[in-house]
N, C-alpha and C positions, 0 to 999 in steps of 0.2 A: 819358544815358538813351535818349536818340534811335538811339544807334548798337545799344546792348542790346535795343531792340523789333523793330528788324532783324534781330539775330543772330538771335534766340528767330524770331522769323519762318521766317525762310530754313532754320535747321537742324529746322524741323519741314516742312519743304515746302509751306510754304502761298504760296500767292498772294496778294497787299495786298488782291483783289477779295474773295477767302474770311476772310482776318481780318475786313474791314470787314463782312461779313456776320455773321460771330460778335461782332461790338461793337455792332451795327445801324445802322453808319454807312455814311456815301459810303465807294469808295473813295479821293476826293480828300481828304476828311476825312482817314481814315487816313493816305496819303500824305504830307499836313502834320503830321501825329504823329511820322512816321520824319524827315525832315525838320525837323523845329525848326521849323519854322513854326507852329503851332499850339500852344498848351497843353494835355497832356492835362488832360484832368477828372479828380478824383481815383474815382469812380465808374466811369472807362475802366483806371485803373492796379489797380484792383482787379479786376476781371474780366483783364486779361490775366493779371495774377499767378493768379486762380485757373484763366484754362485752359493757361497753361505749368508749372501748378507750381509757383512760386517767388514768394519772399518779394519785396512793394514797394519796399523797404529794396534786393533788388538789380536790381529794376528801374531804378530812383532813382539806381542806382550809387553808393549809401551804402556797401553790404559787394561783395565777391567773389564772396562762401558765396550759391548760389540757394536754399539750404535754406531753408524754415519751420521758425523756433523756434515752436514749439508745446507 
C-alpha cells in the first residue's frame, strides 16, 4: 500500500509537501504514510482514493483493477 501512494504520487507530479496540503497534513505526516511508518487513517485512504481516482480496495493492494465498481 505504501509503495501504491508513492506511485499515484509521483505519476501525477506532485510533491509529498502538495499531497500533504491536499490531506491537511504535515509533510512529515505524509512522509510516514509512504513509508510504513505511520498508519494511514481510513478518512486519509479515502480522500486519496477520491483525488486519484481509484478504488481503496487498490490502494490497499487488495485488486490490481484502480477502477471504482460503482
Amino acid at each position: 500500500m505504501y509503495k501504491r501512494i508513492r506511485d499515484l504520487r509521483e505519476d501525477s507530479d506532485m510533491t509529498q509537501a502538495r499531497m500533504a496540503d491536499v490531506l491537511n497534513c504535515s509533510q512529515q505526516v505524509y512522509s510516514n504514510y509512504e513509508l510504513g511508518q505511520r498508519d494511514i487513517p481510513t478518512y486519509i485512504l479515502i480522500k486519496l482514493s477520491k483525488y486519484y481516482n481509484v478504488s481503496v480496495d487498490y490502494i490497499l493492494g487488495i485488486t490490481d483493477n484502480p477502477e471504482i465498481n460503482r
